[in-house]
C-alpha positions as CSV (number, residue, x, y, z in Angstrom):
1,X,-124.8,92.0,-168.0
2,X,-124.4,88.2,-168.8
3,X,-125.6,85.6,-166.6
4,X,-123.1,83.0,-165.2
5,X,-124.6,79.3,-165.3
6,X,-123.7,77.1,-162.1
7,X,-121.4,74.6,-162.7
8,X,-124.0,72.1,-162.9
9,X,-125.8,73.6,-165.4
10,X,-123.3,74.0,-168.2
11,X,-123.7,73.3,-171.8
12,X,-121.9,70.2,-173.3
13,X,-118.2,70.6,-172.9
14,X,-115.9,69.0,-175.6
15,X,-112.7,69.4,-176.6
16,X,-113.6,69.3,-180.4
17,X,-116.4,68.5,-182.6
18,X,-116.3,66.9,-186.2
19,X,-119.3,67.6,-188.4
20,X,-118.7,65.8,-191.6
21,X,-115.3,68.1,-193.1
22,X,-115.9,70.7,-190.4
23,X,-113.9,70.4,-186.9
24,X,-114.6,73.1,-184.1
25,X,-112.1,73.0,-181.8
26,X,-113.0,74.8,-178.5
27,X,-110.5,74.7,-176.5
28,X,-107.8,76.3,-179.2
29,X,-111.1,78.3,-180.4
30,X,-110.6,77.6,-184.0
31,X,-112.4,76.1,-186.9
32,X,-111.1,74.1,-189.7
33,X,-112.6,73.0,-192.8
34,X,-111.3,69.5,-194.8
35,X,-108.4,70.6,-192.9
36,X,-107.8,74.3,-193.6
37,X,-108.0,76.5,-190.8
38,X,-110.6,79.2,-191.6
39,X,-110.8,82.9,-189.6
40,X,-113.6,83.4,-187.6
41,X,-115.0,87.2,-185.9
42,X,-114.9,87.1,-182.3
43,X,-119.0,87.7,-183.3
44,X,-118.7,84.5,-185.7
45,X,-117.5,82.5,-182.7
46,X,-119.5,83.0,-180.5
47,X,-121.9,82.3,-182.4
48,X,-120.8,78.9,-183.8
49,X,-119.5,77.8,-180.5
50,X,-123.3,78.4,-178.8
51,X,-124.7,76.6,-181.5
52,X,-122.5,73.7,-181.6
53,X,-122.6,73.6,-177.5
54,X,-126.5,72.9,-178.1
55,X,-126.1,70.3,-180.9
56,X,-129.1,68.9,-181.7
57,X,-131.0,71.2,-179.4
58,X,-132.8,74.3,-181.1
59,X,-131.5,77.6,-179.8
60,X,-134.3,80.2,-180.4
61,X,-133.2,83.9,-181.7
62,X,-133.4,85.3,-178.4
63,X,-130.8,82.9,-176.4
64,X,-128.3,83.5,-179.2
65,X,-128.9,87.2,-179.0
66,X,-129.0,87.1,-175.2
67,X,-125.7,84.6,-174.7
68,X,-123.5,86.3,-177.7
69,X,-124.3,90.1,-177.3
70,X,-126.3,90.4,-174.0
71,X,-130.1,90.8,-172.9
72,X,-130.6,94.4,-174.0
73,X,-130.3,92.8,-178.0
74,X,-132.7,89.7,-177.5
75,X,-134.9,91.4,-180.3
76,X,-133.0,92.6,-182.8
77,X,-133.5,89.8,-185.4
78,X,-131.6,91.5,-188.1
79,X,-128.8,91.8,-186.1
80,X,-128.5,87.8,-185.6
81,X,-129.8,87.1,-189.3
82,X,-126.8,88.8,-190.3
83,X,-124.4,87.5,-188.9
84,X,-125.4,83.7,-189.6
85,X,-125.3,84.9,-192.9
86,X,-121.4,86.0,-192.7
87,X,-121.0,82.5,-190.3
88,X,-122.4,80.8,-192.9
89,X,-120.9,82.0,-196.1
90,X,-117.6,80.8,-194.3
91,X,-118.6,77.6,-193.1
92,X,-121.4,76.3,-195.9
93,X,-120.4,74.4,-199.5
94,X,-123.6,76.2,-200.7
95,X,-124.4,78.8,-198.0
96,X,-127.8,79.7,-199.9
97,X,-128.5,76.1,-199.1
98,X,-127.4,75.5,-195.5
99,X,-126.4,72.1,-194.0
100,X,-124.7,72.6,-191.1
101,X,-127.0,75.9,-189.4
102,X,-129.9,75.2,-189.8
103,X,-133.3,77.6,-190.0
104,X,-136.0,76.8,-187.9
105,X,-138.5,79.7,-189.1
106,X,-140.3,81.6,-186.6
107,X,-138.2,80.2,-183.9
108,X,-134.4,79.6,-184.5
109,X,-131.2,77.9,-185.0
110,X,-130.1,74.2,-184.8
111,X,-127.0,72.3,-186.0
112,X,-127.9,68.6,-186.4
113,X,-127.1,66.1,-184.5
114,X,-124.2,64.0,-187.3
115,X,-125.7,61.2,-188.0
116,X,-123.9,57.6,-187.3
């Protein structure tokens, strides 16, 4: 069963985000790279659209298993390891060298604040 936050306590809400050529827009739910739209899993979205909710805030494995697939997952690692993989083969220049998702080992996942 997910948990509903009060309204008070919502994530950051934007309309869009630009991370250098990467713009997530939420509220069509899409993703496009330097400008090309690219397909993204329901799964994949989720995921992105947690972690880009949280910029700048590190999101440990067992929120982003709770929030995208529900408490009963929270420690299946493999599961989530996988699935950043797939998120970031799509998303990354050099996914075997990630900018945007970041690793934080032992604990979790971060995407950067952009810098100014």
């Amino acid at each position: 069963m997910r948990r509903r936050l009060e309204p008070n306590k919502r994530r950051k809400t934007f309309e869009s985000l630009c991370l250098g050529n990467i713009t997530i827009n939420f509220k069509k739910n899409s993703v496009t790279i330097k400008g090309e739209e690219k397909y993204l899993t329901r799964i994949e979205w989720l995921l992105l659209s947690e972690l880009a909710r949280n910029i700048g805030r590190l999101m440990t494995y067992e929120e982003l298993l709770t929030s995208v697939w529900g408490s009963e997952y929270r420690g299946d690692l493999q599961l989530l390891r996988t699935w950043i993989s797939r998120l970031r083969r799509k998303l990354e220049d050099d996914p075997s060298a990630p900018k945007l998702i970041r690793t934080i080992p032992k604990a979790g996942y971060i995407i950067d604040q952009p810098s100014s």
